[in-house]
C-alpha positions as CSV (number, residue, x, y, z in Angstrom):
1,X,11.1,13.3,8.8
2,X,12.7,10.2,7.2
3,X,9.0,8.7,8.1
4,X,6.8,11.5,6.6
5,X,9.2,11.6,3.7
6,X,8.9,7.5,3.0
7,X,5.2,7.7,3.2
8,X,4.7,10.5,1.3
9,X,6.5,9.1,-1.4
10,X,4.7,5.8,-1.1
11,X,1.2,7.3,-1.4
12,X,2.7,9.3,-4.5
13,X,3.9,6.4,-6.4
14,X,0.8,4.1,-5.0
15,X,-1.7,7.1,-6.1
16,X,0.3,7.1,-10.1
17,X,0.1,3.6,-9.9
18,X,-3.3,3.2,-9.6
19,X,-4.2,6.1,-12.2
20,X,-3.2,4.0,-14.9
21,X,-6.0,1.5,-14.4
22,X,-8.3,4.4,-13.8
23,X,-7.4,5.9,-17.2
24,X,-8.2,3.0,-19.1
25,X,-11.2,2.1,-17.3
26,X,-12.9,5.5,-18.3
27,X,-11.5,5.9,-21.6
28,X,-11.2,2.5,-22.6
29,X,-14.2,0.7,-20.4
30,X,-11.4,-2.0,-20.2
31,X,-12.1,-4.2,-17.0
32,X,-10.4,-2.6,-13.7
33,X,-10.1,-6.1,-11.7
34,X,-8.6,-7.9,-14.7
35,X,-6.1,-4.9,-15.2
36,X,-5.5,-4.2,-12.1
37,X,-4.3,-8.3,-11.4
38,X,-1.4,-7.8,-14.4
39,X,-0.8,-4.4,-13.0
40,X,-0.2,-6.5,-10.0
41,X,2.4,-9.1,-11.6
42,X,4.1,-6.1,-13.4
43,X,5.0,-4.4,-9.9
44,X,5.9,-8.3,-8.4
45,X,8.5,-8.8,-11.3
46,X,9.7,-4.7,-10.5
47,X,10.4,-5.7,-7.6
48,X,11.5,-9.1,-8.0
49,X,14.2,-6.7,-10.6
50,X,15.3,-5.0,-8.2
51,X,15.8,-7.7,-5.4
52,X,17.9,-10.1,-7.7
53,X,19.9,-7.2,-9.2
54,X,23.5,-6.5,-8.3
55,X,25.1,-4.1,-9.2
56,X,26.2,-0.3,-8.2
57,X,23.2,1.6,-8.6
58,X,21.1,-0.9,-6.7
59,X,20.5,0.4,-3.2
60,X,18.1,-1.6,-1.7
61,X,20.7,-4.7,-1.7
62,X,22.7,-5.9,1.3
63,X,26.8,-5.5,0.2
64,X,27.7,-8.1,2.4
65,X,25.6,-10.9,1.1
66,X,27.2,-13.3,-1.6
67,X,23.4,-13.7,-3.3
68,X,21.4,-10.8,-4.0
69,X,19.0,-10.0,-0.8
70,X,17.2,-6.7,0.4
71,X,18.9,-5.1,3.0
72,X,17.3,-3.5,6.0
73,X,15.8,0.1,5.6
74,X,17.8,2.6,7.8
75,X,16.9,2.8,11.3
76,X,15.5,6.4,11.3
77,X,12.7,4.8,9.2
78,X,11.4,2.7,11.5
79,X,7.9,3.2,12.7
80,X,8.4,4.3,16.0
81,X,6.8,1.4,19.1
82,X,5.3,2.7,21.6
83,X,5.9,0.6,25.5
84,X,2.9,0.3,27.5
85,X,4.4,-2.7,30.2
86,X,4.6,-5.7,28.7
87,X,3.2,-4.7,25.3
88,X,4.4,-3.0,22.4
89,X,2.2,-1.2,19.9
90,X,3.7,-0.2,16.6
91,X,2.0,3.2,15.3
92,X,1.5,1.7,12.3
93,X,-1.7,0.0,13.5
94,X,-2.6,3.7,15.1
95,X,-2.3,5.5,11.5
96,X,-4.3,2.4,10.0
97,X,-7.3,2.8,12.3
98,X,-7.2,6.8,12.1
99,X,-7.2,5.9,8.3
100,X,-10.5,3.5,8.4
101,X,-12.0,6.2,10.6
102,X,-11.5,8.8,7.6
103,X,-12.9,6.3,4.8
104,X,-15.9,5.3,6.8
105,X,-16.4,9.2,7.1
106,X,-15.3,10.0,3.8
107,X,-17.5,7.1,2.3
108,X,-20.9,8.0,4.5
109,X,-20.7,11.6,4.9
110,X,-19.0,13.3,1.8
111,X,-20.5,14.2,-1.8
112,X,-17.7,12.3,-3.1
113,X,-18.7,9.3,-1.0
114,X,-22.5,9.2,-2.1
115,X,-20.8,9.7,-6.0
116,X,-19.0,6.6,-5.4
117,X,-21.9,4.7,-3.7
118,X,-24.3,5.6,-6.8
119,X,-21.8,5.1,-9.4
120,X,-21.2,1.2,-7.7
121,X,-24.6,0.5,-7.7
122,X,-25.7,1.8,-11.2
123,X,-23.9,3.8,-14.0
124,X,-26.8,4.5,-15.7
125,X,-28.2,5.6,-12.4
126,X,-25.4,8.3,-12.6
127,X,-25.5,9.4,-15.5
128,X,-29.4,10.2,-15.3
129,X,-28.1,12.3,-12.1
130,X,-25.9,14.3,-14.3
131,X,-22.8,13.1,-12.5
132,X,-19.6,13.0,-14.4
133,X,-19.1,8.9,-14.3
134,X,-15.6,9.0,-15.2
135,X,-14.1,11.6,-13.4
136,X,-15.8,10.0,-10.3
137,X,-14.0,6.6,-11.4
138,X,-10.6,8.1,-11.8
139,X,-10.7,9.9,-8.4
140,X,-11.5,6.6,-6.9
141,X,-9.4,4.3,-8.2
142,X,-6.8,7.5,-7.4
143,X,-7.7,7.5,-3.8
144,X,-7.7,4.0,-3.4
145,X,-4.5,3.0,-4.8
146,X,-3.2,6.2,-2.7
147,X,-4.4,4.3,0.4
148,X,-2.7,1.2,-0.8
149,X,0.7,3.2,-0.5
150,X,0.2,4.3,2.4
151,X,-0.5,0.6,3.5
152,X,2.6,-0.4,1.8
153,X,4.7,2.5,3.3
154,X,3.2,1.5,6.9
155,X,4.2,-2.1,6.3
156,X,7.5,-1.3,5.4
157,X,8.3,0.8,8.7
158,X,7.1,-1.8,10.8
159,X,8.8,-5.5,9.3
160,X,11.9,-3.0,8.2
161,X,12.7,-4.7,5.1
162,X,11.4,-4.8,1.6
163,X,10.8,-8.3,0.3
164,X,8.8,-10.1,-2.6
165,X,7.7,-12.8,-0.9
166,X,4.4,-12.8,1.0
167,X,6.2,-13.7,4.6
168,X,8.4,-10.8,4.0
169,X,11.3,-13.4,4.6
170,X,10.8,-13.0,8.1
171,X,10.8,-16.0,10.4
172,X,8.8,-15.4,13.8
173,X,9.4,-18.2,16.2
174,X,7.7,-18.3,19.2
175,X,8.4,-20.7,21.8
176,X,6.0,-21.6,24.8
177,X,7.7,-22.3,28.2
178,X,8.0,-25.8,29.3
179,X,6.2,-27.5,31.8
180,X,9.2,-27.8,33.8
181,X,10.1,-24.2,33.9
């Protein structure tokens, strides 16, 4: 439930997030890739607020450290691993490719895919067609930003920590047995 609840919450926030670009590019015809790369820093330095924060209200913090770090999310919202022998497969990667199967399907047979395909390739092109150009831009950049939560809330169940650094603050070592062994 704690799962559902995370990723539910993620797409929400993702999906809002990603409105706001959307908004401006079809009332404003202000440039999504350029607004979208602040948009970008903005949630960085959000997050970079929260992670260098102490104080009581700030959750995400360990207690124990003496410098503000992210703490590890509760166990019950891990993503699940799933044991076959000597490999493990987090379901994270399963949701991910049930997700590209949807797109490619939503992209190649749907209305709202050949809207989005037309409106890429021309505006003017859609427009003739009598399809409403801006609507079709907002529901994009909608969906798309909801799939970017979903990535983040997948992510996040499977390293188990928030963190604003690319690594994730996660050192893998992996050591190769020795020719004596």
């Amino acid at each position: 439930l704690v799962i559902v609840c995370m990723c539910v919450s993620s797409i929400l926030a993702g999906a809002l997030w990603g409105f706001i670009p959307a908004y401006f590019k079809a009332k404003y015809n202000t440039n999504e890739t350029l607004f979208t790369l602040m948009l970008n820093y903005i949630a960085l330095y959000l997050l970079k607020f929260f992670g260098e924060t102490k104080a009581g209200w700030n959750f995400f913090l360990r207690e124990d450290s003496p410098r503000p770090k992210f703490d590890k999310i509760p166990a019950n919202a891990y993503m699940p691993v799933l044991k076959i022998g000597d490999f493990s497969l987090n379901l994270s990667l399963v949701f991910a490719l049930l997700l590209v199967v949807f797109l490619f399907l939503y992209l190649t047979r749907t209305k709202q895919g050949y809207e989005i395909s037309v409106v890429g390739d021309s505006l003017n092109t859609a427009r003739y067609a009598g399809m409403k150009v801006n609507k079709i831009i907002c529901r994009t950049m909608f969906f798309s930003a909801f799939l970017i939560g979903a990535a983040g809330a997948l992510h996040v169940s499977s390293v188990e920590s928030l963190s604003d650094s690319i690594t994730n603050d996660v050192c893998l070592l992996y050591t190769s047995p020795s020719p004596r062994d």
